[in-house]
N, C-alpha and C positions, 0 to 999 in steps of 0.2 A: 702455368698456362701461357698459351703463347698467341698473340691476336693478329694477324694481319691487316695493317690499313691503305687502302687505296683511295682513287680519284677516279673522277671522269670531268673532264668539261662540255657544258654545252652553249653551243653560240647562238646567240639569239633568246627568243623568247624559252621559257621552261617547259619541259614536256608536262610537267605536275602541276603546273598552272591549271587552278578553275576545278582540280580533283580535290581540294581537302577535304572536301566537308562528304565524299563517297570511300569509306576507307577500302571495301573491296574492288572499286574500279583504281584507287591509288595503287592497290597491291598489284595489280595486274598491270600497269604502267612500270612499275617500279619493277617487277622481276623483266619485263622489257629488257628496259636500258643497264641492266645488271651484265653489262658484257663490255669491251674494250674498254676495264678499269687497267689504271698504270699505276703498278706499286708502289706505293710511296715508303713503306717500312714495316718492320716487326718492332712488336711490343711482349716484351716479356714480364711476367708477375711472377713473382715469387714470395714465396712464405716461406722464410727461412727457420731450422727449427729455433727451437728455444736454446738460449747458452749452456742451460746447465741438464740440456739432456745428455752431451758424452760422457758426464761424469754420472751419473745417474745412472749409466748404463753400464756405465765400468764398475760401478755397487754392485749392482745386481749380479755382474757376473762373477764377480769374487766371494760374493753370496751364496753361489751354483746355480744361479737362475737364467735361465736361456733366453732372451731377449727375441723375438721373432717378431718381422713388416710383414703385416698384412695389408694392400693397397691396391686402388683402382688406379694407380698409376702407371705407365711404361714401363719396360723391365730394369731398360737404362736409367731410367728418371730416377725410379725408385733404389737400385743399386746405388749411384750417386747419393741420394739422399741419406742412405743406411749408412753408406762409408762418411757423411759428414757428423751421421749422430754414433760413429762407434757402433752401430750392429755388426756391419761387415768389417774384420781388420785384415782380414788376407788380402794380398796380393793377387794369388789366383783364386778363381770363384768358380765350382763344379756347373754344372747343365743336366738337363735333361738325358742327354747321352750318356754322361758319366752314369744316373743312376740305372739307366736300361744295362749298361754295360756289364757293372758291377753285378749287378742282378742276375746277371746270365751267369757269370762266373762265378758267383756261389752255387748256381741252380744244380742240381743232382746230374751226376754225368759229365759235366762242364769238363773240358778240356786242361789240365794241370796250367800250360803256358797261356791261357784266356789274355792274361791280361797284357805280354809278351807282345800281341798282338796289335794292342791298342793303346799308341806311345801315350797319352792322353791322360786314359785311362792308369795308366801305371804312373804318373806323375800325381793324380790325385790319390790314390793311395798311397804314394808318400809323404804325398803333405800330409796325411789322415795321421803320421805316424811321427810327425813334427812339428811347429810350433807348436808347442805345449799339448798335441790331441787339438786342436783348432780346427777346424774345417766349415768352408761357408759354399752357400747352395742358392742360387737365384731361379725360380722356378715362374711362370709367368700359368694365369687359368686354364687358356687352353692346352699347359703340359701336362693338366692333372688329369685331365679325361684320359681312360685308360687305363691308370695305375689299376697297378695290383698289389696283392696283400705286401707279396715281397718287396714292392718298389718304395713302400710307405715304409716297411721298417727302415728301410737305406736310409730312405729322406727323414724319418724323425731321431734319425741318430745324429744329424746333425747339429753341430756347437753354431752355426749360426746361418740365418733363413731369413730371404726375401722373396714374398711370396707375391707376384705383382700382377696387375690387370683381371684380379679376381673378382666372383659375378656374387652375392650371397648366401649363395647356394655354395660355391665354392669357399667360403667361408668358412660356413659349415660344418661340411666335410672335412677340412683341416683341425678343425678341435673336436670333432670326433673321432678322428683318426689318431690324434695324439691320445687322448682320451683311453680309447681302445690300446695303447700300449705302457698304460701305466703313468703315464704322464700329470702332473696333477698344474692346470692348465688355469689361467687366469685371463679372459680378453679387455681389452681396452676400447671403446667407439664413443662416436657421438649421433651419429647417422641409423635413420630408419634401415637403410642394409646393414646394418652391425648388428641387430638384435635379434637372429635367428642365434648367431654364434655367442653375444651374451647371454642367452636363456639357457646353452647349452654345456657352457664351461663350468670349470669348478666356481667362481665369481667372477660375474661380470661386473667392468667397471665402469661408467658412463661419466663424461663428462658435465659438468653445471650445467656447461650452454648448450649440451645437444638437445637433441629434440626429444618431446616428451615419452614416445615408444621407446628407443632407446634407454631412457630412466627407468622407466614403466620395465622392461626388460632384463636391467642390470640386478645385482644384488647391493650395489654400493656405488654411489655417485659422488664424485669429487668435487666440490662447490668453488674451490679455485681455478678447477682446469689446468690444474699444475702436474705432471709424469711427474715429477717430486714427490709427490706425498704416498705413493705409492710406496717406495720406500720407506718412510716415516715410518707407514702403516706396518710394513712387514718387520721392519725393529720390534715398532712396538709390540703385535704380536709375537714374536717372539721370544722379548721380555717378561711379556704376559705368563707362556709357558715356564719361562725359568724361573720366573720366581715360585709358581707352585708346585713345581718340583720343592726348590727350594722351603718350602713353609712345609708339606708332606715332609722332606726330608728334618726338619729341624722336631717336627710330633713327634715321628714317628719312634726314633730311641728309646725317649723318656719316657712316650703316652702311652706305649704299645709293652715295648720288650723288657726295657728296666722296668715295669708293671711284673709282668707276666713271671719273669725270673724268679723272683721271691716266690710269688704264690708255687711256682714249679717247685721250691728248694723245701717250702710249707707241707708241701703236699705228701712230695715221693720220698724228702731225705732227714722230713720232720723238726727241721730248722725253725725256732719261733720265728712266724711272719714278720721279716721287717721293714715289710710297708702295710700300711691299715688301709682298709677300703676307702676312710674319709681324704687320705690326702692323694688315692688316686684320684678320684674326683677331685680335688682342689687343683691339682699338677693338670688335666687334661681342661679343667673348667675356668681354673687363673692364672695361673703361676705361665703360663707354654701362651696363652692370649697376645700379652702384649708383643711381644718376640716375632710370633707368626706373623702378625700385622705388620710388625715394624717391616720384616723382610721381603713383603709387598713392596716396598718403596725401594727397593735397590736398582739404584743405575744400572745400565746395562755392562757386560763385559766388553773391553776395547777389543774381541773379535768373535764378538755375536753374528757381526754380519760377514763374517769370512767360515763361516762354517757352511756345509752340504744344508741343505733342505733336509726336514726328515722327511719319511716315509709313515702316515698315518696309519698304513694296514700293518706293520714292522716296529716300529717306533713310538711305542704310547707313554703316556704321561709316566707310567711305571712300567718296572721290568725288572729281571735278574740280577743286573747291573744295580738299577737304584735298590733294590731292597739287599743286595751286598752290601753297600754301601751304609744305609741305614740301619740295619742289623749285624751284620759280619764284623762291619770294622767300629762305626762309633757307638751302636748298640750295645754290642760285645764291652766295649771300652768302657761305657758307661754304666752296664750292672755291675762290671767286676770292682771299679772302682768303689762303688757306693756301699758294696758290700765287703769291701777291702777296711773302709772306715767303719760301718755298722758293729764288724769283728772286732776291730780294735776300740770301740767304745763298750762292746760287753767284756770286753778282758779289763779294761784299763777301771771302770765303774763296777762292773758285777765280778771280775774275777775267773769269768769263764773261757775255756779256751774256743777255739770254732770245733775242735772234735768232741768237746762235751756238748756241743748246742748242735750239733748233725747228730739225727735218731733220736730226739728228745721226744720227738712225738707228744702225747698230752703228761707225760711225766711236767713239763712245764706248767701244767696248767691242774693238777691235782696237791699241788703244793708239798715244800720241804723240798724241792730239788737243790741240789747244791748247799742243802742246809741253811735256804733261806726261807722265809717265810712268806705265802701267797701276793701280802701284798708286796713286798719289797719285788718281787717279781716284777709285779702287772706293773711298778714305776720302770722296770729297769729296759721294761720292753716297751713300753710306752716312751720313756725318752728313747730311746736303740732306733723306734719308728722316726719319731720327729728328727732324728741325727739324720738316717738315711733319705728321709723328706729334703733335708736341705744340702746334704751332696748332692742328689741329684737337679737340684736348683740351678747351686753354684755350675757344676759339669755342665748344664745346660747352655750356661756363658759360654763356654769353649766351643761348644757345636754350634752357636751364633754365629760365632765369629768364623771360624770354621765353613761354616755353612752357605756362607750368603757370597762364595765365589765356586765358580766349579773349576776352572783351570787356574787364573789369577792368584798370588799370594796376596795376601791381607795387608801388604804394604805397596803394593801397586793399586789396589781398588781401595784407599783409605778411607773409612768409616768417618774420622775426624776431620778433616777436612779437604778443599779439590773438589771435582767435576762428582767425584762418587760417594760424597760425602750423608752419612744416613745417622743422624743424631735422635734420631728416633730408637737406635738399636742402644744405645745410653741407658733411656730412659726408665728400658727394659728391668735395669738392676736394679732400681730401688723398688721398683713397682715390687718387684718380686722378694724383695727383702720385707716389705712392707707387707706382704700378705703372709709370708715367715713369721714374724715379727706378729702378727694378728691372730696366728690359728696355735701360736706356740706360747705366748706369754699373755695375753689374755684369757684371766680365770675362766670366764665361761666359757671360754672355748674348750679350755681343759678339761673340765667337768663336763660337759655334751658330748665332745668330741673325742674325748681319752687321749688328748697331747698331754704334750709333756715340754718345760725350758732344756732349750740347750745349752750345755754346756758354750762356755767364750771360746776354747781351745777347736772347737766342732765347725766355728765360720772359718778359719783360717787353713786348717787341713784339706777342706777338696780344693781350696784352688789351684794348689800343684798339680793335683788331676786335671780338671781345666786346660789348666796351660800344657799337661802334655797332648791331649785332642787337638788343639790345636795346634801345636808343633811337628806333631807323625800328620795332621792333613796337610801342612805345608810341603812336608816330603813329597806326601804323595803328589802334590800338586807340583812341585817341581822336576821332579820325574817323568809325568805326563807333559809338560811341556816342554822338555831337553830331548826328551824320547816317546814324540808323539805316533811313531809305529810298532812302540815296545808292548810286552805284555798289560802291562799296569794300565796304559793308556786303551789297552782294547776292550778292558773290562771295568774303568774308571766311569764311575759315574753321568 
């Protein structure tokens, strides 16, 4: 704002003398003598922004998020002002002509050499084609009167917008225009004119101190009045998302597919069952609890906030991608492991090879197979369950650790100590040794439940499986990151 102050002298007595106490005859005096003032100076006021909006705005853009001024201010005023918070960083800045221009020259028919024609115009499409795809647009309300479909798509393809001396109503229309092209849109205000455009964005965000419609209008009000915490917020959500990726992706192997395998192998190839129905429900109802929780609390990745925005209609919590992931590579990993060990404890205790125990069908269970007797059976399948119960515990460990980064290896985002430190995922192993330890050597559980002790040599054997899950996800995790436009990376988790 800029005030101008002047003077007048008068000689002699006051012309305002004897009017105070008549304010309308005062006003009528006073616009009088409102003439042969002599300038005395300008006073200017400024509201500089805050320090840490260029950095804030340089987040967000390394995030993929497009920073846009929307302002009742000047066109200059507010261009200045973008360029001191980092909205605008070009040098040259398009117009209203550039986008009429352009416009023509895509339009059907348009003339090959259009743009030949307009040195202007052929300079900002080469900017468009340099600094990094960079391009910025200073558009002032009354340029918008007018547009059409085509001019809006120009304009909301722009990396960076100042949209200035705009009426509420032109508000608006700009985030329903983004809106209408896909755009998933967030406004900022404090001002009774701001909340036509907060009610109509994807979230609007209103500050503490603005006025009550405004709040009234917004979906989320900031109590500091900090452009800060906006980012916070968009970490945090984001965090949010990856870890329940994360906690799905840590169930889903053991809870779902290492279930499901057995009973598939029971079914079609007559394999005795080597998981019993009580310790799937133990593995989906104890043993997989602590773990999933723990991996709630995991720090964020050091470039959460350098990845694209997703696309919510494209993009959902699950997909092809995650359930490869979960099923293909550590699912896959983790049935064949458990029933890698299951085999090797009926050969090593019962004798049998895995081609005598494929096609057994209910020969197992009519007694004298293998020349043993009914009950030596039901112990040797009942411990066979309780072995495969606790590989697939231990392997679990591995898809923890595993788990709880998606690009990062597990010695950059360290679990024991540092900034990403999660000693809650520790905790996880005893807990779950402890319910081991409860459903398998505890009489009564044996007797209710049909467990069985394991063998000592049975806790030490998965953990080599283990540590390989988590050795092939380091690969793949380092692969994605040396070769983040390679195959593995397009279809990585």
């Amino acid at each position: 704002r800029v005030l101008m102050l002047c003077r007048r002298e008068f000689h002699g007595a006051s012309p305002f003398a004897g009017h105070e106490d008549d304010p309308a005859e005062l006003e009528v005096i006073v616009a009088a003598h409102n003439a042969d003032l002599c300038i005395v100076g300008l006073v200017g006021i400024v509201d500089p922004p805050r320090k840490e909006i260029p950095s804030v705005v340089d987040i967000c853009r390394r995030a993929g998020i497009r920073v846009f001024m929307v302002t009742g201010d000047f066109a200059l005023t507010a261009a200045a002002i973008a360029r001191q918070c980092r909205i605008i960083t070009n040098d040259g800045v398009d117009s209203i002509e550039d986008i009429r221009a352009r416009a023509l020259s895509q339009a059907p028919g348009a003339l090959a050499d259009t743009r030949s024609e307009k040195p202007e115009l052929k300079d900002s499409v080469s900017q468009e084609q340099g600094d990094g795809g960079v391009t910025s647009l200073v558009l002032s309300g009354s340029e918008l009167v007018g547009l059409q479909a085509e001019h809006w798509n120009i304009v909301c393809g722009y990396s960076e917008i100042v949209f200035a001396r705009t009426t509420p109503e032109q508000k608006l229309l700009i985030v329903q225009e983004l809106r209408a092209r896909e755009n998933y849109v967030a406004v900022t205000g404090d001002g009774v004119n701001d909340s036509p455009a907060l009610k109509a964005a994807h979230i609007g965000v209103a500050m503490g101190g603005g006025s009550e419609v405004a709040k009234e209008a917004a979906d989320m009000v900031l109590l500091d009045n900090n452009f800060s915490s906006i980012v916070v917020a968009i970490e945090n959500g984001r965090l949010v998302f990856e870890n329940l990726k994360k906690v799905l992706l840590y169930l889903l192997p053991a809870g779902s597919f290492a279930e499901f395998v057995p009973m598939l192998l029971n079914m079609s190839l007559g394999v005795p069952l080597p998981l019993s129905v009580i310790f799937m429900i133990v593995i989906c109802m104890l043993t997989d609890v602590w773990a999933s929780i723990s991996l709630m609390y995991e720090s964020p990745e050091s470039d959460i906030m350098f990845r694209a925005p997703r696309n919510p209609k494209k993009e959902h919590l699950v997909n092809l991608k995650f359930f490869g992931q979960a099923y293909g590579f550590i699912g896959l990993m983790e049935a064949l492991f458990a029933h890698i060990i299951f085999f090797v404890y009926m050969y090593w205790h019962g004798g049998f090879t895995p081609g005598e125990l494929f096609l057994a069908f209910d020969k197992w269970t009519l007694g004298g197979f293998g020349g043993k007797d009914q009950a030596t059976l039901n112990l040797l399948l009942s411990t066979g369950q309780s072995v495969y119960f606790l590989s697939l515990v231990i392997i679990q460990w591995g898809n923890m650790f595993a788990t709880r980064t998606r690009r990062l290896s597990v010695f950059q985002q360290n679990p024991l100590w540092g900034p990403a430190r999660n000693l809650r995922l520790l905790f996880a192993i005893p807990f779950t040794l402890g319910v081991v330890f409860l459903f398998c050597y505890v009489g009564w559980f044996n007797r209710v439940f049909g467990t069985a002790n394991i063998p000592v040599a049975f806790f030490f054997i998965p953990i080599p499986f283990a540590v390989v899950i988590v050795v092939l996800d380091e690969i793949r995790k380092l692969v994605v990151r040396t070769r983040p436009n390679g195959l593995l990376a397009r279809i990585a988790w």
